[in-house]
N, C-alpha and C positions, 0 to 999 in steps of 0.2 A: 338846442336852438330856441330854448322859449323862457321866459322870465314870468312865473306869476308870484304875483304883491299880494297881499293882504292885510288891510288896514281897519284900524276900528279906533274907538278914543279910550283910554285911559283915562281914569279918573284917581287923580292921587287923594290919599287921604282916605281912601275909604275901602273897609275890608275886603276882601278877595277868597275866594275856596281854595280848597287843598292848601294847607299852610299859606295861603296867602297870594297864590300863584293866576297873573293876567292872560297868562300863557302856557301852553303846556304841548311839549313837542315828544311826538314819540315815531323809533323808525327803527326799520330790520332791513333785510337785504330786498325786503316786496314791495312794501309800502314805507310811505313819508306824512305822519300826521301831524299837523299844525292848527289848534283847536283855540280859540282865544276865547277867555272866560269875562264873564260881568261880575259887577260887584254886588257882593250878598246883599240880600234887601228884605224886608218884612211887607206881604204883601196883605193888605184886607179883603175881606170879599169882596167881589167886582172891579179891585183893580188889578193893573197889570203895569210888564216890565218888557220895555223890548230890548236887543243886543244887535248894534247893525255893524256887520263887515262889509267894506267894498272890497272888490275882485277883481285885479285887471291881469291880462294873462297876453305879453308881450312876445312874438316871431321874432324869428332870426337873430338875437342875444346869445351870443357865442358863449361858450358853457368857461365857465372865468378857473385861471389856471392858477390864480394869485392873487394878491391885493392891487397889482396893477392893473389887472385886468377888472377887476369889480370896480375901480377907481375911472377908467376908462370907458365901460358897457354899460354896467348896473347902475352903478351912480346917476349919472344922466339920465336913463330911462326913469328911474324911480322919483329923481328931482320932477320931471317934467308930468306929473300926476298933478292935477289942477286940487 
């Protein structure tokens, strides 16, 4: 019954860790990890780099049985992210 989003920016055109990868999803029967990566950078001393995810974690989104159903629940909720 619950829908959580997680959004961040992409930056095309510029290198990525692990082969290349912005994203990287790992899961077994206990947990669901969804990890989104920044893009490699050379940092000098005293600077820095930050990495911002938003997190929104929606009730009562009926757990989708098919693409109608994600077309119908998900879609809309996840449109409706300002």
């Amino acid at each position: 019954g619950h829908l959580f989003v997680k959004r961040y920016t992409f930056q095309p055109g510029v290198r990525y860790p692990d082969m290349n990868a912005n994203v990287q999803i790992y899961t077994d029967g206990d947990i669901l990890e969804l990890e989104t990566l920044g893009p490699l950078v050379i940092l000098e001393p005293g600077e820095d780099v930050e990495h911002v995810e938003e997190w929104y974690l929606f009730d009562h989104i009926p757990q989708p049985a098919g693409e109608k159903d994600v077309i119908e629940y998900v879609l809309p909720t996840v449109l409706s992210i300002p």
